[in-house]
N, C-alpha and C positions, 0 to 999 in steps of 0.2 A: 555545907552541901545544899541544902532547902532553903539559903539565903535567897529571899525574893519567890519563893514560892511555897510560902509554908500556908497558903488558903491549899493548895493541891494537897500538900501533906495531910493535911489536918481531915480533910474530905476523906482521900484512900484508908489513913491508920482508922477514923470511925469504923468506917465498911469493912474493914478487920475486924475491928473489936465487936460489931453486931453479926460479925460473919456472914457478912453481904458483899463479901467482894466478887466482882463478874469474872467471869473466866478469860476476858479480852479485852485489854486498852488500849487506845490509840492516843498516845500522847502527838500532840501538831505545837506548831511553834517552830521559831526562826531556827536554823543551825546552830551549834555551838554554845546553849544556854544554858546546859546542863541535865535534858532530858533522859539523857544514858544515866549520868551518875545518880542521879533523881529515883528512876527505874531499878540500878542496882541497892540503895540504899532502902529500899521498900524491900526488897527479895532479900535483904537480912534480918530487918524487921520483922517479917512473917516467917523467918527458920533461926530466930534469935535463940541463942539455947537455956539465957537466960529470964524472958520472957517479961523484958523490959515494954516499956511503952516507947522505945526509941533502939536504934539499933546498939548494941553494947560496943561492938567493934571488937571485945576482949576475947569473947568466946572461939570455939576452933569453925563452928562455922560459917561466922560472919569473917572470921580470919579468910578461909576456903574462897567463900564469894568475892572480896576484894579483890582477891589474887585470878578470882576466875578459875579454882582449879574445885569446886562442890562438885562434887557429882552429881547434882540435881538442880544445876542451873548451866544455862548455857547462852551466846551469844551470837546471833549471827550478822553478817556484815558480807558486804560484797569482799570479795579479795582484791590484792594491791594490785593484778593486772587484769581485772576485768572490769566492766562497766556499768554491771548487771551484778544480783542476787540471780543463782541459777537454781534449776528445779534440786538438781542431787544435793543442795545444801540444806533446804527445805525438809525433803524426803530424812535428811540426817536426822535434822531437830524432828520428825514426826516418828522417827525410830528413838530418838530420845525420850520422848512422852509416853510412848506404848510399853515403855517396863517403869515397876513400882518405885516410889521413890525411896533411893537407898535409908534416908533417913526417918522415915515415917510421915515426913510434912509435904510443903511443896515443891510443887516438879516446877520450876518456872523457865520461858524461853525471853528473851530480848531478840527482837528482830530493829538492828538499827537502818536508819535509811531506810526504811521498808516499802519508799515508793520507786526503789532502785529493783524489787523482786521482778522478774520478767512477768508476760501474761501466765509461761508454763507453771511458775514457782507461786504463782498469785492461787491460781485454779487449785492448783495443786493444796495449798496452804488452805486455801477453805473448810476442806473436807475434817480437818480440826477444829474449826470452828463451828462446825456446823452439830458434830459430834463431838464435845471434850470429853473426855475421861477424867475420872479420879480427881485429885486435890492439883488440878494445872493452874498455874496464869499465864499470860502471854504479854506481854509488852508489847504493840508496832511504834517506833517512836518515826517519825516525817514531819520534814519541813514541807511538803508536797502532797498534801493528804486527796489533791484531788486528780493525784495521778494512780491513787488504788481504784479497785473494784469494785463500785457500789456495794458487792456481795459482801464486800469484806468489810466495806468503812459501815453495814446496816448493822455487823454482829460485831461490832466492838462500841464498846462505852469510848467517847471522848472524853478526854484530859486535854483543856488547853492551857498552852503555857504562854506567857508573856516575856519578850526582854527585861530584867529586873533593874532598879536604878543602880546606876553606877557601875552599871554591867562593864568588864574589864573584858574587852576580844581577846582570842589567841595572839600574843605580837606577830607570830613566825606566818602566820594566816592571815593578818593584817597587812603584814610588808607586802607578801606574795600577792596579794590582792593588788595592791597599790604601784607594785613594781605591773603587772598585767595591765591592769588599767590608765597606768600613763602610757604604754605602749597602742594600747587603742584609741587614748585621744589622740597618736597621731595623724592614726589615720581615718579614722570615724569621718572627719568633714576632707577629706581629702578626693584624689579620683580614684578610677578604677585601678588602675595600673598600680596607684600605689597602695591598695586592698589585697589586689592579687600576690602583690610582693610580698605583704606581710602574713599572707596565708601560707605562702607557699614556705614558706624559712622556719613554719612552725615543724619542731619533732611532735607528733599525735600520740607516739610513743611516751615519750616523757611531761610532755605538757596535754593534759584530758583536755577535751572539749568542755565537759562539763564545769567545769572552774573557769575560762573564760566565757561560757555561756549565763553562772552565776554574778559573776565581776560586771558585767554588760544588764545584766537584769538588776542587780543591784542602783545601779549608773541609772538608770532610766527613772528608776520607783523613784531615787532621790529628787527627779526632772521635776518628775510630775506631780511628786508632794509641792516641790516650789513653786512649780505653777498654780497651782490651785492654794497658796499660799496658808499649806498646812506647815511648812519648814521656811525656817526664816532664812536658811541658806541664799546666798548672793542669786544672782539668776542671770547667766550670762548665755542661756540656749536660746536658738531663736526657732526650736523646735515649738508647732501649737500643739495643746494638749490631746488632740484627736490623731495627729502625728505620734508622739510619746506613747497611749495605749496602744495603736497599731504595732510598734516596735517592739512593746511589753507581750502583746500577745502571740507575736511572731517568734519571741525569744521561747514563749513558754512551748510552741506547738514545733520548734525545731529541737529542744531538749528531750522533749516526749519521741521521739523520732530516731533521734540519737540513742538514749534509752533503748528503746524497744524495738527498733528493728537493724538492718545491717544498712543503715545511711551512712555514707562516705563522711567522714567530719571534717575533712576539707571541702568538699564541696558545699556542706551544712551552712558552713562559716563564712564561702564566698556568699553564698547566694543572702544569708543574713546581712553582713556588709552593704552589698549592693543593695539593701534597700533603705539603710541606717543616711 
């Protein structure tokens, strides 16, 4: 589990053991690298029942945590038809914190994607941080760290995490990436007409914006590492590099947008295109 980031480990389990741990962390670092299971394997560590220097796994409450079923840990994440972390999810986990922990130890939250919380669930979620109670931790784990709250990113201690070597992607998230993004190199250098085609055939429903706004951000970073000949990847774009950020930062200021307010994500998407 702490393959490739046992410097993190090794940092948080000390601030256990001198019991100095912050009531707030923001783990940052790329999607998919293990910052959840990272998070949860520390919240067994500090309610291990046998009070190992590692989590035992054996015990019933490290059992409870794996399974997500402790009463004194909990998980939040956006839901599978929303776009957004909403405030009554927030409000839940701060009703969760406000009674003692069943088991004597810690109360802990994981907020995953936590740059996904809207402004209300953001504002909302400070007033925890601002005042914690009793033996809490909090987790925000983002790829996105600078789409929080300064309020929020000033009262959490960062954890940065790196892609680890040998890092193995999700396959089924690799494909899906690769199947979207051969579909965009058709028509990225194409015309308008056949932009508009490919917006309009998309279900919004079934395929987020968000994942081909990833796929496309992704696409670009690879550009512009080439160019600037940080990646020895081929270089067949005849994009310049002041081209390449303007796309990078138009991808990141229509994500934000998507996110946080009620922008049409087809229209999101024409109007991105048309300047790709």
């Amino acid at each position: 589990m702490i393959a490739g980031h046992q410097k993190q480990w090794d940092f948080l389990k000390r601030k256990f053991e001198q019991n100095q741990l912050s009531h707030a962390y923001l783990f940052t670092g790329a999607s998919q690298i293990g910052k959840k299971n990272f998070a949860k394997e520390f919240v067994k560590l500090i309610n291990c029942l046998s009070k190992e220097t590692k989590p035992c796994q054996k015990c019933v409450n490290c059992q409870m945590i794996e399974k997500e079923s402790f009463p004194d840990f909990k998980i939040i994440d956006k839901k599978e038809d929303k776009s957004e972390i909403e405030i009554l999810q927030i409000r839940d986990a701060l009703n969760f914190l406000s009674y003692k922990s069943y088991y004597g130890s810690f109360k802990a939250v994981i907020i995953d994607n936590a740059e996904k919380m809207n402004n209300e669930a953001q504002s909302c979620f400070l007033k925890t941080l601002e005042e914690p109670k009793g033996s809490t931790i909090l987790f925000l784990l983002s790829s996105k760290p600078d789409m929080l709250l300064s309020t929020i990113f000033s009262r959490c201690q960062v954890v940065k995490f790196t892609r680890p070597k040998n890092f193995q992607p999700n396959p089924e998230k690799l494909a899906k990436e690769q199947a979207i993004l051969s579909e965009l190199l058709k028509v990225i250098n194409s015309g308008l007409a056949d932009k508009f085609k490919y917006v309009k055939a998309i279900d919004f429903e079934k395929q987020k914006i968000g994942e081909i706004l990833e796929v496309l951000q992704k696409h670009f970073r690879q550009l512009l590492l080439t160019k600037v000949g940080v990646s020895k990847s081929k270089d067949t774009s005849s994009y310049p590099v002041s081209k390449i950020k303007k796309v990078i930062n138009l991808i990141e200021d229509i994500n934000s947008k998507t996110l946080f307010t009620n922008a049409s994500p087809k229209l999101a998407l024409e109007i991105l295109l048309m300047e790709i």
